[in-house]
N, C-alpha and C positions, 0 to 999 in steps of 0.2 A: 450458437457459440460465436461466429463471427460478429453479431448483429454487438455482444457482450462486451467480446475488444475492441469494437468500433466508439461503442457508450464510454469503456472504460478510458480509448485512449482520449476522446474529449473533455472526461471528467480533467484527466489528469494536465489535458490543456487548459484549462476553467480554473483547477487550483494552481498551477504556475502562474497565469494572468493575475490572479487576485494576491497573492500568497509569494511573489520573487523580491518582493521589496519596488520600492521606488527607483526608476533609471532602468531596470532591466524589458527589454522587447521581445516580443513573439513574436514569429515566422511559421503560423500552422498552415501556409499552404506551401511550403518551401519544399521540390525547387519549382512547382509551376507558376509560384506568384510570390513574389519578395514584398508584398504587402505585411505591413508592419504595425503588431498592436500593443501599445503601451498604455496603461493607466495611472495617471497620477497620486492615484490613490490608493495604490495598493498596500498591502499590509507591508513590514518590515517583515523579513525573513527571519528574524529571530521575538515572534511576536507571540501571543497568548494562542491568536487563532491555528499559526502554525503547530504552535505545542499540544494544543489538546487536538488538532486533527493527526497527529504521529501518535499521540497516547490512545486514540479510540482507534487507530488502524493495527496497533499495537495489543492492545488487549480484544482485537479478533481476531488476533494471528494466534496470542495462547488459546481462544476460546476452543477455535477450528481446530489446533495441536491437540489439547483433551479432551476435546468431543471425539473427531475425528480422528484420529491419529497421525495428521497431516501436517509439515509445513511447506513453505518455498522452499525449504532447503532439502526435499525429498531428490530431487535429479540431480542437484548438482553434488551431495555428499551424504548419499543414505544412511552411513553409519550415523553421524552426528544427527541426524536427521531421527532414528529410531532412539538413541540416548535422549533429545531432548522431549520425546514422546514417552518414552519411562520417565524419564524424572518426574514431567505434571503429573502423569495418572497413580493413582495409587495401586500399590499390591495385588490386589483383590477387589475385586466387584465394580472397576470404573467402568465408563460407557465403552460400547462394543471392545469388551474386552471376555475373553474366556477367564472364570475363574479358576 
């Protein structure tokens, strides 16, 4: 599990570096080292690759909601959290669901 948030939180280094737009810098060893990493070529923040990496992150959060019955919002507001896990799944006979 650690080894998972360690990946995840580099990824999520990896797409801020590519994906903040132009002008914006990284500090990923901050506070042991103020080394600073900018690319001038990075995407614009409001660009194609940003949209479809929010639209594919987005349609496995419904996947995970009606497969699993799960989202991010299970801790911090279960109620809403179980309504929007009925709404996807249907009446009768979805995945792990009793009929």
């Amino acid at each position: 599990m650690w080894l998972a948030c360690f990946g995840l939180g580099w990824l999520h280094f990896l797409m801020d570096y590519l994906g903040s737009g132009p002008g914006w810098s990284l500090w990923p060893w901050w506070p042991v080292s103020m080394t600073e990493l900018q690319w001038g070529n990075a995407w614009p923040f409001f660009s194609w690759q940003n949209l479809s990496t929010f639209g594919v992150m987005l349609a496995i959060t419904f996947w995970i909601a009606w497969r699993w019955g799960r989202t991010p919002l299970e801790w911090i507001t279960p109620r809403l959290d179980d309504q929007i896990v009925r709404s996807l799944r249907p009446k009768r006979g979805g995945p792990n669901q009793i009929a």
